[in-house]
C-alpha positions in Angstrom: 24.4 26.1 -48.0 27.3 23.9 -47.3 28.0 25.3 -43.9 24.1 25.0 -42.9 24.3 21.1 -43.9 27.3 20.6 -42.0 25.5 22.5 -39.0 22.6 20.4 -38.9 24.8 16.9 -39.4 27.0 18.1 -36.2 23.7 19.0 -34.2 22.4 15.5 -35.5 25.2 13.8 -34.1 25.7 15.8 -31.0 21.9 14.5 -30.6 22.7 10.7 -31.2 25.6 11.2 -28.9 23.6 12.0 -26.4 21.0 9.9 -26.5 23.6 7.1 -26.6 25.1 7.8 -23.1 22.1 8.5 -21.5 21.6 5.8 -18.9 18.4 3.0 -19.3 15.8 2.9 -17.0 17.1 0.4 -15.6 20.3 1.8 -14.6 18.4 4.9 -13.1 16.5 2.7 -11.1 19.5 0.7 -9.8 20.9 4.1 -8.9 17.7 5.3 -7.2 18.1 2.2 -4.9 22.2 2.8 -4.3 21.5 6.7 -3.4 18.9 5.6 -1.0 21.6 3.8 1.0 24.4 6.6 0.1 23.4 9.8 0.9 22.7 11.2 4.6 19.3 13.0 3.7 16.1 14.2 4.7 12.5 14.6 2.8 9.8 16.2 3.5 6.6 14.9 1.4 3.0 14.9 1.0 1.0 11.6 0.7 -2.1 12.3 -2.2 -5.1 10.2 -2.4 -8.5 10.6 -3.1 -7.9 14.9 -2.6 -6.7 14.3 1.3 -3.1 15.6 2.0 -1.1 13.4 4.5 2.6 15.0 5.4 5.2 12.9 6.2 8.9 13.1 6.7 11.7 10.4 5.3 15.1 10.6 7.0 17.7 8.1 6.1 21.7 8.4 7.3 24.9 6.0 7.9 25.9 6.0 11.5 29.3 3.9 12.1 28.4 1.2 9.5 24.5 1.0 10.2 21.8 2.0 7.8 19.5 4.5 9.7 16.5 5.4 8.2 12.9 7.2 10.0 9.7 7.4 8.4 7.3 9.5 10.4 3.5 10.7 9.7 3.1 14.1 10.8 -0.7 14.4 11.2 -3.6 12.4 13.1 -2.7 9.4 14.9 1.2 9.2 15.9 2.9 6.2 13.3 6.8 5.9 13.2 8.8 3.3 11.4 12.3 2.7 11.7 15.3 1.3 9.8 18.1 -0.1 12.0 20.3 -2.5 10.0 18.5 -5.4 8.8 16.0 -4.5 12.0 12.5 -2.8 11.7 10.4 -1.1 14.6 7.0 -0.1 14.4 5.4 2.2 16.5 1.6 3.1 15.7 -1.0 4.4 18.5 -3.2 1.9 19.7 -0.6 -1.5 18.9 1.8 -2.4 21.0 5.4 -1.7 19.3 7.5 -4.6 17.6 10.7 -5.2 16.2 10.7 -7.7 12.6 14.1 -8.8 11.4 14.3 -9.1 7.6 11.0 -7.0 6.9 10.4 -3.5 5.4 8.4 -0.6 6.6 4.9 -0.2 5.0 3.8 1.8 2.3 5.0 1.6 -1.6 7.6 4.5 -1.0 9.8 2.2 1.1 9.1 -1.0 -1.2 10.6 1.2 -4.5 13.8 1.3 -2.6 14.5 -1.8 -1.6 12.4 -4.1 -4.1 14.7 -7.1 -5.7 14.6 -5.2 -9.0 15.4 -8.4 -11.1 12.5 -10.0 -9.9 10.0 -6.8 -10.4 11.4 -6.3 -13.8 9.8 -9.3 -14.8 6.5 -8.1 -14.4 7.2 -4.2 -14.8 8.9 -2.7 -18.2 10.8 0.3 -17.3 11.0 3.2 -19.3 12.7 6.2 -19.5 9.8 9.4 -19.7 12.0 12.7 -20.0 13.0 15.3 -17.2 10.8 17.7 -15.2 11.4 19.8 -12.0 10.3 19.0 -8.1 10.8 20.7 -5.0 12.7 22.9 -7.1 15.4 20.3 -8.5 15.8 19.2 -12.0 14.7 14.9 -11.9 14.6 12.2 -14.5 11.5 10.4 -15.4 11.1 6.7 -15.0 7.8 4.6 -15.4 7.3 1.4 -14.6 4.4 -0.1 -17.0 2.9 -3.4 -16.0 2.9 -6.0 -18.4 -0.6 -6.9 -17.7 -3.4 -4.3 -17.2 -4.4 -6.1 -13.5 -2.2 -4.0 -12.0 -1.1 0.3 -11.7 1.9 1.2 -13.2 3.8 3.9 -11.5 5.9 7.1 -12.7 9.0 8.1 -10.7 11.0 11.3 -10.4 14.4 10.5 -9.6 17.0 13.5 -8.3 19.3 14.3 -11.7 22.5 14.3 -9.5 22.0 11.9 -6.6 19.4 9.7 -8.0 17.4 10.3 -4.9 13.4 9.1 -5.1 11.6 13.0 -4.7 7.9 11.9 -6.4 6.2 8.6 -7.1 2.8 8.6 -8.7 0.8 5.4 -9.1 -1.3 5.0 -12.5 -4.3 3.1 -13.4 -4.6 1.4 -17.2 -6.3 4.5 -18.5 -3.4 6.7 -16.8 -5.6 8.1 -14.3 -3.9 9.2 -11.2 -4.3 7.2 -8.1 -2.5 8.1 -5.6 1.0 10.0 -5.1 3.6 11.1 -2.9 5.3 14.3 -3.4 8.2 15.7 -2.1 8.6 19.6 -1.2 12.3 19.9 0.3 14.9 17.7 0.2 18.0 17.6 2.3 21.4 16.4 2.1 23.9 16.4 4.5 27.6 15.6 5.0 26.7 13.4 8.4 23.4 11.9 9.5 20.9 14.0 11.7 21.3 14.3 15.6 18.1 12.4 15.4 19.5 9.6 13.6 21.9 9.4 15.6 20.1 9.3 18.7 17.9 6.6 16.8 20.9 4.6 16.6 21.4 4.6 20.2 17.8 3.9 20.9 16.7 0.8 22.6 14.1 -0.6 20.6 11.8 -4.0 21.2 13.3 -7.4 20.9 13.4 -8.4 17.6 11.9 -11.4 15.9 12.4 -13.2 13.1 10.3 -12.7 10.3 10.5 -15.7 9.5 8.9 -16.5 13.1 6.5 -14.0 13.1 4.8 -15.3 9.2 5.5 -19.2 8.4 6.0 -19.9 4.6 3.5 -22.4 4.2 1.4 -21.8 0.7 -1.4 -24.5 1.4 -1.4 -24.1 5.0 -5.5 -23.1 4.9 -6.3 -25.7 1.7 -7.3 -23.2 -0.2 -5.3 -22.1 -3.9 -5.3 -19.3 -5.9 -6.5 -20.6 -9.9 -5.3 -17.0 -10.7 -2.8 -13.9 -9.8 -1.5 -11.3 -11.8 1.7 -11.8 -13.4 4.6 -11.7 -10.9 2.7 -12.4 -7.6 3.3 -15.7 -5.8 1.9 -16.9 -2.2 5.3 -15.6 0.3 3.7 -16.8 3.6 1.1 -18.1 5.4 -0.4 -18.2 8.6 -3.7 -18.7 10.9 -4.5 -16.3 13.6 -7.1 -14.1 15.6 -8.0 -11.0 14.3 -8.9 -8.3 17.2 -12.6 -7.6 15.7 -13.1 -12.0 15.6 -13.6 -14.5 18.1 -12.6 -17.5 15.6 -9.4 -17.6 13.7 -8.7 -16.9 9.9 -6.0 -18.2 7.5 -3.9 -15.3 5.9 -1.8 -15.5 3.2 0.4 -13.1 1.9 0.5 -12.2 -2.2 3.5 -10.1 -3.6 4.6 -9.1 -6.7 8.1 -7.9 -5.5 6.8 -4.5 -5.2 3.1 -4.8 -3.8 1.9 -6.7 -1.7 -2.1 -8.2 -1.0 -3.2 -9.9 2.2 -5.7 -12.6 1.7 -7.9 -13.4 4.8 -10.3 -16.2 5.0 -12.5 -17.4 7.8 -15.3 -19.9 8.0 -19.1 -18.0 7.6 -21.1 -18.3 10.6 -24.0 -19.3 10.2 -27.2 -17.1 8.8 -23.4 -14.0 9.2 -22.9 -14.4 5.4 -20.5 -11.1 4.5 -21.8 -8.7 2.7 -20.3 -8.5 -1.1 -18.3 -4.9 -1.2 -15.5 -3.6 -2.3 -14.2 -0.1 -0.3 -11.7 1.9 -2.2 -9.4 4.2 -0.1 -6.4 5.7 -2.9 -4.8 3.0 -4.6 -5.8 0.6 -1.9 -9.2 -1.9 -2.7 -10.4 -3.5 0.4 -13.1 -6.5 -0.8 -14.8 -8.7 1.3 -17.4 -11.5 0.5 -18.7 -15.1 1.1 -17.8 -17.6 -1.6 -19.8 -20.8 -2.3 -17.6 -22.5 -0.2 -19.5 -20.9 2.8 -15.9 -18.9 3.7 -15.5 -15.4 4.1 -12.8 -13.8 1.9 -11.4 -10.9 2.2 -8.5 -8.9 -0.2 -6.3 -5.8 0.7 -4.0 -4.3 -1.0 -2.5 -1.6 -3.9 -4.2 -3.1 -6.7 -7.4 -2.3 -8.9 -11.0 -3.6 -7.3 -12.0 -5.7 -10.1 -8.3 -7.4 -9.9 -9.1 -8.0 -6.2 -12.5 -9.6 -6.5 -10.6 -12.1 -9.5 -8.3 -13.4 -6.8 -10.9 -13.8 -4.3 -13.2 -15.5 -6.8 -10.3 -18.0 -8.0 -10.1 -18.9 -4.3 -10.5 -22.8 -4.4 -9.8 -26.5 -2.3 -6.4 -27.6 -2.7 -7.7 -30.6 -3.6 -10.0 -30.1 -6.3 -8.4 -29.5 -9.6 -9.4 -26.3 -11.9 -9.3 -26.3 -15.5 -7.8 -23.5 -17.2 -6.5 -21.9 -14.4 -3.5 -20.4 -14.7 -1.5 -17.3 -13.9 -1.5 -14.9 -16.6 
């Protein structure tokens, strides 16, 4: 009897043992971001939403001292994105292609891996969810649980030995899937692709600024937001033409850290009021509407439809003051 207590007091603190040097979510994040720079690798992946496969292929490698890294869509219309230092191309059919300094390429895969963690952690609780398999490769669960309900949450599946990114789900309040990208192979090498490596060598548009390309100016149309969802701020701000209009709109650019929602707004024309709708397409709410100011609104971005259609509707002059507004 005294051997079987002894036995279940060493298994006890075996157990706390472990559980005390298992990393924090945090730290698995942090080394989810340093593999992404580290390792020469290649993954292949499906994008999930609304029951349509998309396959894609991430590359990343270091050639000489330069981050490398290629993100290519594999079906429909040809889209490539590339990493070259602090330099990003985009090449999509139908757009001329363009070189941003400072930017990111698109989509919530690349954002994960190079968000400023501090500042998403502020709006995001991390937490560590247990261990699973994909692609055949034993991963660590993370999720990242909003700390209002106005925005998904998202559930990550980090490599157990390199810490490499292989699945990231997105999650409404109910835990509902959204939308997901899966990896099916990954590979690591000792050196970086022949492609990469040709990709380093490429010559690529001339680069612009970004801060050239988008001006920070948060009341440039004088229009504010009475309310955003915890953690998002106005980053830029611009007017232009839009290739469908004749007239130009006022953008503005809303980010969390992580996700990011365009804001367009263009005077109604008259007896051309928009119609009120809101198009859903994966994880991505599309509204568009005319407020009582007689301007057309419209919201994009990763975030739930009845969180888009509160920004839009907290759309107000800079210069008249709104009681109670406030960011939650």
């Amino acid at each position: 009897m005294r051997q079987l207590a002894w036995f279940f007091l060493a298994a006890l603190l075996i157990s706390f043992k472990a559980s005390a040097d298992a990393p924090s979510a945090e730290a698995l994040l942090q080394q989810m971001q340093r593999a992404y720079h580290h390792y020469n690798f290649e993954l292949s992946m499906v994008k999930l939403r609304q029951g349509l496969l998309e396959p894609m292929r991430f590359s990343h490698g270091t050639v000489g001292n330069q981050d490398i890294a290629h993100l290519i869509l594999l079906n429909g219309r040809p889209s490539e994105y590339l990493r070259r230092g602090d330099e990003f191309s985009f090449f999509e059919s139908g757009n001329d292609p363009y070189t941003l300094k400072s930017a990111r390429m698109p989509g919530l895969w690349s954002a994960l891996l190079e968000m400023d963690l501090d500042r998403v952690l502020q709006s995001y609780e991390p937490v560590v969810a247990g261990r699973n398999r994909i692609a055949g490769l034993a991963t660590q669960v993370v999720r990242l649980v909003p700390k209002d309900s106005s925005k998904y949450g998202f559930v990550l599946w980090l490599e157990q030995q390199s810490g490499l990114l292989l699945r990231m789900d997105m999650i409404d309040d109910q835990g509902d899937l959204v939308e997901q990208f899966m990896g099916v192979d990954l590979r690591i090498s000792e050196q970086p692709s022949p492609w990469l490596q040709e990709l380093a060598k490429a010559k690529l548009p001339p680069a612009v600024a970004l801060a050239e390309a988008y001006s920070a100016k948060p009341n440039h149309s004088g229009w504010e937001f009475g309310w955003l969802p915890k953690g998002f701020k106005v980053v830029s701000a611009d007017r232009h033409k839009l290739a469908m209009l004749d007239q130009p709109v006022d953008y503005v650019l809303l980010s969390d850290g992580l996700v990011d929602v365009s804001v367009y707004l263009a005077q109604t024309q008259p007896g051309e009021a928009t119609p009120n709708q809101v198009l859903m397409q994966g994880a991505t709410s599309l509204l568009t509407f005319t407020n009582p100011h007689n301007v057309d609104v419209t919201v994009v971005g990763e975030i739930p439809a009845p969180t888009a259609r509160r920004i839009a509707e907290s759309l107000h002059p800079a210069a008249v003051t709104v009681q109670g507004a406030a960011h939650d």
